[in-house]
N, C-alpha and C positions, 0 to 999 in steps of 0.2 A: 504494500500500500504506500504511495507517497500521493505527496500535498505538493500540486506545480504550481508556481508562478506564472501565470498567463500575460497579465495587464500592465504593460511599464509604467511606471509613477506619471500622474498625471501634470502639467503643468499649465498655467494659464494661457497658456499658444494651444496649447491641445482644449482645455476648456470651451473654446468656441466651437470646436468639431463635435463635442458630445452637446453642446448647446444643437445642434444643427442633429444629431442622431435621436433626441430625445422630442423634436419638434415632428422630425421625422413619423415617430411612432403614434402619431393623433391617430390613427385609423385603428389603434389596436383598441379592443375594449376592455375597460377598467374592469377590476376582478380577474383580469384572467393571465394566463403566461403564454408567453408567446412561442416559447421554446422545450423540449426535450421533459413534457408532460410526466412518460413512461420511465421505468429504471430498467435501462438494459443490463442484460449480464454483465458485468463486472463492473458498469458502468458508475465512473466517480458522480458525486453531486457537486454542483456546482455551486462553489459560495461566494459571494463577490464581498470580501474584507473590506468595510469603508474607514480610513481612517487619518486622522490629519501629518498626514506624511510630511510635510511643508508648512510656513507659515509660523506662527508666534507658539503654535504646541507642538510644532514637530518634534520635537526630543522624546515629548510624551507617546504621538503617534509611531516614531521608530521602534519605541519598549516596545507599545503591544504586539507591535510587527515580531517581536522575539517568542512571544508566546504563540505564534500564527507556527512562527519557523520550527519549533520544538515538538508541535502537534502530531505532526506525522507518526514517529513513532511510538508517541504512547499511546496512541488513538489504533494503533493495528494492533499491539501487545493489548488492549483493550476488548480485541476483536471486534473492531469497528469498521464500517465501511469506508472506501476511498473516498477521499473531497478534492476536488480540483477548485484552488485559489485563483480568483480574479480578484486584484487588485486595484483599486480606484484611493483616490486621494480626494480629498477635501478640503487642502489648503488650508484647515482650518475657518475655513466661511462658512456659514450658514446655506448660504444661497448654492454654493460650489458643487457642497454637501448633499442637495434636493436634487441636484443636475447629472450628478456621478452615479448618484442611485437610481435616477432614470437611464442613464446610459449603460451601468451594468445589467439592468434589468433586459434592455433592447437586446445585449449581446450575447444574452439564455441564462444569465445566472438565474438559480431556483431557490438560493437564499441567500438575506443577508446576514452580515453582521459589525457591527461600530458602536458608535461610532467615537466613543469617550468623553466626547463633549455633550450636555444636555441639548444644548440649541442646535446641534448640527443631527444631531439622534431623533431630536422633534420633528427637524425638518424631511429625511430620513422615513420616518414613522407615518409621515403622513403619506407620502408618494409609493411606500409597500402597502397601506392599505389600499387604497386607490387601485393600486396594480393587482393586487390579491396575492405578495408573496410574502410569504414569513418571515418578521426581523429578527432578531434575538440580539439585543441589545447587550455586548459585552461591559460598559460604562457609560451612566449618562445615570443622576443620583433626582432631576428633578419631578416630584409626586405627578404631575399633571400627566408627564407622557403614559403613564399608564395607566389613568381614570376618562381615558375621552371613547370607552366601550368598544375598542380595538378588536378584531378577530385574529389578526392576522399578527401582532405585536407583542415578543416577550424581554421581560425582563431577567435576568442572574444578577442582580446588585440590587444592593439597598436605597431605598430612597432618603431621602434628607432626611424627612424625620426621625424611621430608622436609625440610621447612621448618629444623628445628635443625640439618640435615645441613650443610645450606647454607649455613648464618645462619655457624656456625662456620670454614666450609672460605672463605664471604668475608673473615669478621672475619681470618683469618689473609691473606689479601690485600692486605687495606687497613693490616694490623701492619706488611706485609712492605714495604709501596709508600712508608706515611711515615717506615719506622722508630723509630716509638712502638709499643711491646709493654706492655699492663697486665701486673703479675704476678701478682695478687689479683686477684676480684669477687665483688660481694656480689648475690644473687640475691633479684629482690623480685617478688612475681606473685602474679596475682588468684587467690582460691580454686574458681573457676567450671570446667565440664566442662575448654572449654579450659586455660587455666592451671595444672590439676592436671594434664592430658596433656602438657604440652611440660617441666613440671618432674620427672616420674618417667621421660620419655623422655630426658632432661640424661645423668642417671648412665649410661644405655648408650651412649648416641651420644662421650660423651667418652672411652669404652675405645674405640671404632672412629676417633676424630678427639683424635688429641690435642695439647690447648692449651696456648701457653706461660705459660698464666694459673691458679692453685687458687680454687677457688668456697668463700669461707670462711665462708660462712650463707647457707640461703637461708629467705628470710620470705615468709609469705603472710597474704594480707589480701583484706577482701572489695571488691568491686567498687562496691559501691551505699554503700559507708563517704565520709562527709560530712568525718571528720580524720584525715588520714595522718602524723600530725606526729609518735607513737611511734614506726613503723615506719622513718621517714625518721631518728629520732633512731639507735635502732636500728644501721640501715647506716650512718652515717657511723662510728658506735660502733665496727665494724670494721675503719677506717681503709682499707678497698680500693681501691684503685689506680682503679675502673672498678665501675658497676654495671649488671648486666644485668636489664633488665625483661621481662615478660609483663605486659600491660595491656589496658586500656579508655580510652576518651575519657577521659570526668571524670575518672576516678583518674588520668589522664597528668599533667593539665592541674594536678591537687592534690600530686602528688609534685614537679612544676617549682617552684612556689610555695613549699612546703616546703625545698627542696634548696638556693633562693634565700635565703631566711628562716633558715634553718643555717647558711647561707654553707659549701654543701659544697666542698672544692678539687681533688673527682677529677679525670682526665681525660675523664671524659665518660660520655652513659650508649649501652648497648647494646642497643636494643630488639629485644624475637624477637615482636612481635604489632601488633595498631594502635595507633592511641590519637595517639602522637609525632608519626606524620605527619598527618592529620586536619587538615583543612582548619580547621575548628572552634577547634584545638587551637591551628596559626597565628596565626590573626586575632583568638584570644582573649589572648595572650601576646605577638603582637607582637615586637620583636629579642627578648625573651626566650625566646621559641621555636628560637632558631636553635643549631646542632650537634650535637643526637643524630642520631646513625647507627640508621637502622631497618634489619633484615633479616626479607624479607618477600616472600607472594609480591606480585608488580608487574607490571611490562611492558616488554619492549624497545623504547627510541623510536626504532628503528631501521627496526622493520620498519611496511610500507604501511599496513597498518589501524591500526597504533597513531597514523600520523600523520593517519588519517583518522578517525577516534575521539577524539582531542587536537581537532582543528577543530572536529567538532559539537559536543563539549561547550566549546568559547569560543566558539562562537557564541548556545549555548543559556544557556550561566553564564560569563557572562565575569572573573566572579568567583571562580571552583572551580578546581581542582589535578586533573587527571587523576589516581586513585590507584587500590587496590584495587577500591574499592567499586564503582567503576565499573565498572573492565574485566571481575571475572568475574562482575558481573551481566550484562551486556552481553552474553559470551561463552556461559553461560548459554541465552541468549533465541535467540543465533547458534545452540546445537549444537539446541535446539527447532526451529528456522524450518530449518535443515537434514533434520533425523532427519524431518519432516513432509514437505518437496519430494522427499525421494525416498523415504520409503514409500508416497507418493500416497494416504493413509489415516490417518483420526484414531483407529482402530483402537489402544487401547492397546498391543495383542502388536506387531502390526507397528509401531506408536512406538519401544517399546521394541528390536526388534531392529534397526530403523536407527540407533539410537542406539549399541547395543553395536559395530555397523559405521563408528562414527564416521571420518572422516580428514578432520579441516580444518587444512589447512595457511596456511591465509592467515588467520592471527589478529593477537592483542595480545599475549598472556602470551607470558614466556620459556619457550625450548625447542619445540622442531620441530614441532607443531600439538597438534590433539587427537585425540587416541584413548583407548578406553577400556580397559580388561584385560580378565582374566573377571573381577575382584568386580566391574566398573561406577567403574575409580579410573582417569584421567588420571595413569599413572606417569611420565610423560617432560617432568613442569614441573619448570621451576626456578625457584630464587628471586633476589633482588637485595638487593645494599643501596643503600640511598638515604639521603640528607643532607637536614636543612632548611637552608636560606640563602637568606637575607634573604627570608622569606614563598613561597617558592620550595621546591620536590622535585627534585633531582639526583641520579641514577643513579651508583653509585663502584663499582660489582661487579656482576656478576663480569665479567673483560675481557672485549669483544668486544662487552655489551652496553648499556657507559656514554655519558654525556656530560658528566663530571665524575669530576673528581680530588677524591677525599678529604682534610678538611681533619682533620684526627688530632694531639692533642689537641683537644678544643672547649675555649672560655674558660670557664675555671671559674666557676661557678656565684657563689663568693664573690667576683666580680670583676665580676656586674649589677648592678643596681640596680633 
């Protein structure tokens, strides 16, 4: 069994060609696939990967491309059937992102999956129903894309509130284990789909969970912003005990620098999205990367496929961090190669209701496998918190699925160099 590469990276010279293949396709009727209905003998399924290959998250979009690349062989050691990869890019635009998935869809792909950004997954989500093909959403955290009574649309990831439910009910775990309690924090996070979902889902999740900590500002800023050096002046200007983020790569990577450059003296910061742990984010910052606490979703390195998923990918990058990006791309590509062996049909309907039938219990992510609900949503993940140290990702939450004690306080910020 292997996993091909079909589709060279897309770029905005080529973007006008699938603008023109996707105009093309008006005479096709919505619901339905254009291409390769039947599953012939041996024959791979075809999934057209969307992801932001390029653009302000490409660093992000190349990770998950790592758990695309590591699939093949644990997905036949699985005894899963073949998937032939078409690869479409999304630039990271919304708009890019609606036009790529119309174009893979033209070119016979029979599923998708992306797209890691909320607003580009939205965009995405709406153009596979339309068409009638199954998405399976490997990243994309906001509530809405899977309350708008979708058939055709699933989720493997937690939604925001999910995710904060978590983020919170660890952070009081890891208060409780070192006996460090912030009392203050100061709330900083990107102005993007996500980031505006986890910050208006804050105020309600904290009346259902509450902290021994008052959130005394929270600031938002944009994601593609090249100086964070107000914003950083800003939260320290509050003097909070601790500050909690929603973030992206770059912005992580520009807030550490800043935080450094202010000589902030919190206890540390608390991330609820990526950016902190990012492999990228390590090797670019170096010990100064080390002691935020992310909470996030992750993976139990407990269970069998996470130890066999950890292997391929150091065999394949022995350079990289097992983290997100990988496993629920990966996981993704598993409930495809699944939803396909036993519908015995490339048959969108029937995709789609294998999928709704999901139950794999032999995965990565925490909490007891996958399954989907009636919107097409994985309700039964859970999240983790996890540490940098020393170039390194340790698991500190929630018990049962760690392999590291939390170090609480981290060295203040005004104490690197």
């Amino acid at each position: 069994m292997s996993i091909k590469s079909r589709q060279p990276r897309v770029t905005r010279r080529t973007f006008a060609a699938g603008l023109g293949a996707t105009f093309g396709a008006a005479g096709i009727v919505a619901g339905t696939a254009p291409f390769n209905l039947g599953r012939a003998q041996g024959a791979p399924l075809k999934v057209g990967v969307l992801l932001p290959r390029s653009g302000f998250q490409a660093g992000i979009g190349q990770d998950c491309q790592r758990g695309v690349d590591v699939a093949a062989g644990l997905l036949k050691d699985a005894g899963m059937p073949a998937l032939q990869i078409m690869n479409g890019d999304t630039e990271s635009d919304v708009q890019i992102a609606r036009a790529q998935a119309e174009k893979l869809i033209n070119e016979g792909a029979q599923l998708l999956v992306g797209a890691f950004d909320s607003g580009q997954s939205t965009a995405i989500a709406q153009v596979a129903e339309q068409r009638g093909i199954p998405f399976v959403i490997n990243i994309a955290a906001a509530p809405p894309i899977t309350e708008q009574g979708y058939k055709f649309v699933f989720r493997n990831f937690p939604v925001a509130g999910r995710i904060l439910m978590d983020a919170f009910e660890n952070q009081k775990e890891i208060f409780e284990q070192t006996g460090n309690t912030p009392k203050t924090v100061t709330l900083l996070h990107v102005n993007d789909t996500f980031g505006t979902a986890m910050q208006k889902g804050m105020s309600g999740i904290l009346q259902k969970v509450p902290m021994p900590y008052k959130v005394v500002e929270s600031i938002a800023y944009d994601p593609k912003a090249r100086d964070l050096s107000v914003e950083v002046a800003r939260a320290k200007g509050t003097k909070a005990d601790a500050l909690l983020v929603v973030s992206r790569l770059n912005d992580a990577i520009l807030l550490t620098r800043e935080l450094i450059k202010q000589r902030w003296d919190g206890m540390g910061v608390l991330s609820m999205g990526p950016g902190w742990y990012e492999d990228q984010y390590l090797k670019t910052l170096g010990k100064l990367s080390d002691g935020p606490l992310s909470f996030v979703p992750w993976y139990d390195p407990n269970k069998k496929m996470t130890k066999a998923l950890t292997a391929a990918l150091a065999k394949a990058h022995p350079d990289v961090n097992l983290n997100t990006n990988h496993v629920y791309t990966f996981e993704a590509l598993l409930v495809a190669a699944d939803a396909y062996k036993r519908a015995a049909s490339a048959d969108p309907k029937a995709l789609a209701d294998a999928i709704r039938a999901t139950n794999i219990t032999d995965n990565v992510s925490p909490g007891p496998g996958i399954q989907f609900d009636a919107k097409g949503q994985n309700d039964k993940l859970r999240n983790s918190a996890i540490q940098n140290r020393g170039g390194k990702l340790v698991t500190v939450a929630p018990k049962g699925a760690t392999d590291a004690k939390a170090e609480w306080p981290a060295t203040p910020y005004n104490k690197r160099s």
